[in-house]
VEXLUMBA-472661 format. One line per 10 residues: number of its first residue (from 1); their letters; for each residue z, x, y of N, C-alpha, C, O. Coordinates in steps of 0.001 Angstrom, whole numbers. Atoms other than C-alpha are relative to their C-alpha. Example, Ala and Ser with C-alpha at 12.3 -4.5 7.8 and 13.67 -1.06 7.14 Angstrom:
REM residues 2
1> as> 0:890:-1190:7800:12300:-4500:0:900:1200:665:1936:1181  -60:-820:-1190:7140:13670:-1060:730:-770:1090:899:-261:2198
REM end
This chain:
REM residues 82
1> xxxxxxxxxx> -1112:70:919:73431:68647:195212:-30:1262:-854:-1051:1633:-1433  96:-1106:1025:74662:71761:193273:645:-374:-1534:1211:-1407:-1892  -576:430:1072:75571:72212:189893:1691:-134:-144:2120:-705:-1147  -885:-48:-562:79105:72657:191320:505:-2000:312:1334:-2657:-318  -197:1424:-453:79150:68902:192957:-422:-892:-1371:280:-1874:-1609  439:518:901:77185:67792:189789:1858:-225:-1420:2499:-1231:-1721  -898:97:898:80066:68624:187140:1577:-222:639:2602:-370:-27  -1425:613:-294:82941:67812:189656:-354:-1595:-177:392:-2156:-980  304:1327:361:81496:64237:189592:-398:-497:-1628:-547:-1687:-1907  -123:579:1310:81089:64175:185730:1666:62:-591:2239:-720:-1349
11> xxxxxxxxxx> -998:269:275:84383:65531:185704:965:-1415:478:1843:-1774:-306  -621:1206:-631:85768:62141:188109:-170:-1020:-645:767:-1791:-857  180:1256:1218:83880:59589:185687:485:260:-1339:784:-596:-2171  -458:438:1856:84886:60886:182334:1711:118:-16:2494:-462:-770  -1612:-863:-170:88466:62719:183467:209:1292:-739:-300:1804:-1737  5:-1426:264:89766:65832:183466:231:369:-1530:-329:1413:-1864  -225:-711:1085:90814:66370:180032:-1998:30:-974:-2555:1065:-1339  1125:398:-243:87230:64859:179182:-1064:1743:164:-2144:1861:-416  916:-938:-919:85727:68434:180950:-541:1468:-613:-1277:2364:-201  -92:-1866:718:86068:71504:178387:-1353:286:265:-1945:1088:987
21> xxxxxxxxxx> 1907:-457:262:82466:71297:177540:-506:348:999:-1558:970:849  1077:75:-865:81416:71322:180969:159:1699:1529:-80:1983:2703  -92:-1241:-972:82424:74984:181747:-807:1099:-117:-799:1228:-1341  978:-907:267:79855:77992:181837:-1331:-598:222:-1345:-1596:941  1674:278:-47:75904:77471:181700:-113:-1336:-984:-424:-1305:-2175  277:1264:225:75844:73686:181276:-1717:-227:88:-2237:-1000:-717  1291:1083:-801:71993:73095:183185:-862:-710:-1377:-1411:-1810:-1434  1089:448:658:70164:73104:179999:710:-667:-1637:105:-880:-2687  -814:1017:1046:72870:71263:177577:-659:-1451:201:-916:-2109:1209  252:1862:-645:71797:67731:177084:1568:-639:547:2643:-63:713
31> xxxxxxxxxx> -1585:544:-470:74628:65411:178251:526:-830:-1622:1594:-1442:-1613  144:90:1125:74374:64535:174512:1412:564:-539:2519:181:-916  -1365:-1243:749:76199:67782:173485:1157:405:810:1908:1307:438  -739:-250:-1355:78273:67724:176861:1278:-1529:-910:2478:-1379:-680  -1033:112:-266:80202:64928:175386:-209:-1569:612:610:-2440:318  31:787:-936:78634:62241:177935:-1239:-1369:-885:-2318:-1049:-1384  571:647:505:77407:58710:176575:-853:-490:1252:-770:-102:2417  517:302:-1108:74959:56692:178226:650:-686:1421:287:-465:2576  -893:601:-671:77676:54422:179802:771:1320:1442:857:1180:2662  -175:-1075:-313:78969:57792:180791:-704:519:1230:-178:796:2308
41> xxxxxxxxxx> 938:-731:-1213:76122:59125:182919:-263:-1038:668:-18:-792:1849  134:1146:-958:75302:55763:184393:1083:-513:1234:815:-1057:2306  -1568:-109:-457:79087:55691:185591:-408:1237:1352:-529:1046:2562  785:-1271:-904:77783:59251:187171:-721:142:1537:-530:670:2632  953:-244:-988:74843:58514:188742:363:-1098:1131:46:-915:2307  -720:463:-1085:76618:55790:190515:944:367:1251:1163:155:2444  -915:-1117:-1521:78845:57924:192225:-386:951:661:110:1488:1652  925:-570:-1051:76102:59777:193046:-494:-419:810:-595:325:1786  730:122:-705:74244:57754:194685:1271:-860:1306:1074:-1130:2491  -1157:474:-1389:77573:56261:196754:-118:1576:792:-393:1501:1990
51> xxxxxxxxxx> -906:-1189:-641:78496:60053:197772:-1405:708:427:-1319:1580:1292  948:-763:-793:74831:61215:198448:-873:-1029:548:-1593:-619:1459  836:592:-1157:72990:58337:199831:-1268:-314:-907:-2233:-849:-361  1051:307:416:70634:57938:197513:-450:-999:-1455:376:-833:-2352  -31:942:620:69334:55234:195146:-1024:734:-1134:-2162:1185:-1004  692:-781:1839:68483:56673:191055:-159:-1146:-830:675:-1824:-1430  194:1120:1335:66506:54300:189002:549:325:-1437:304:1382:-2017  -505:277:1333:68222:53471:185787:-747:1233:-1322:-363:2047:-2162  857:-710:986:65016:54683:184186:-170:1288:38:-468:2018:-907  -61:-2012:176:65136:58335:185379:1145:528:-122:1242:1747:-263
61> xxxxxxxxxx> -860:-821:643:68568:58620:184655:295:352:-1183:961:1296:-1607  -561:423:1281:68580:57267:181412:-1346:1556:-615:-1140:2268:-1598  1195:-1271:672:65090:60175:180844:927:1376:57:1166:2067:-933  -443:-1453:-687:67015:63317:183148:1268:445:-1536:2446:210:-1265  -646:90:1122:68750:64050:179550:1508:1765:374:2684:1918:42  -1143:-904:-35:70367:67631:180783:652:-259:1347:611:-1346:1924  -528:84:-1372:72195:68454:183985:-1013:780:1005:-919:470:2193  1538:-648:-824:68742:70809:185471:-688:-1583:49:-1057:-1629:1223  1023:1394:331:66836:67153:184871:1353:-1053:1423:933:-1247:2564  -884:748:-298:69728:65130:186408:9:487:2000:-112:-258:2973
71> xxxxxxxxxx> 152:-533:-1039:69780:67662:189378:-883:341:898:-644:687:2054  1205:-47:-718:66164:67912:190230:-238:-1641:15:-1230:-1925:686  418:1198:-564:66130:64006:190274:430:-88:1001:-326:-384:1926  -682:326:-1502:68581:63803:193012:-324:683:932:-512:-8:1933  635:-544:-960:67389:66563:195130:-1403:-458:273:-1724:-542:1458  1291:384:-178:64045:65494:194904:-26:-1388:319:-1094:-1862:704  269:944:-1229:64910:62323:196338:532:15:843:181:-544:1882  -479:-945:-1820:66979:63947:198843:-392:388:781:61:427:1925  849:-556:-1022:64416:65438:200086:-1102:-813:489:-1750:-774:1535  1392:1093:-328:61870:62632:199664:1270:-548:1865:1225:-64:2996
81> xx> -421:646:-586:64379:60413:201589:412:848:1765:504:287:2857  -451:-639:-1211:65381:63140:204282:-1514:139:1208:-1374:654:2317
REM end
């Protein structure tokens, strides 16, 4: 997953107007200052794990606080799982 696929799928759960924040060097913003509640990223990681196949415990999404954290969880079980 890139950071590309990452912020088109935050843009699909929150909506486009929703997205200002999430243009330029996001990785090391929390999702805090992005804008994104917890409801928010949980919304997220759901549609992550429909669109990549992979299953994100609650508990490491609710830790992965930026979008670098968020993005090395999912690859890293992308790769576990592959």
């Amino acid at each position: 997953m890139t950071l590309d696929d990452l912020r088109g799928t935050l843009i699909a759960c929150a909506g486009e107007e929703d997205s200002v924040a999430l243009s330029g060097d996001i990785l090391d913003m929390t999702f805090e200052e992005l804008g994104y509640d917890s409801l928010a990223l949980m919304e997220s990681a759901a549609k992550i794990e429909r669109d990549h196949g992979v299953s994100l415990p609650d508990e490491a999404v609710a830790e992965a606080d930026t979008p670098r954290a968020l993005l090395a969880l999912v690859n890293g079980l992308t790769a576990t799982a592959a």
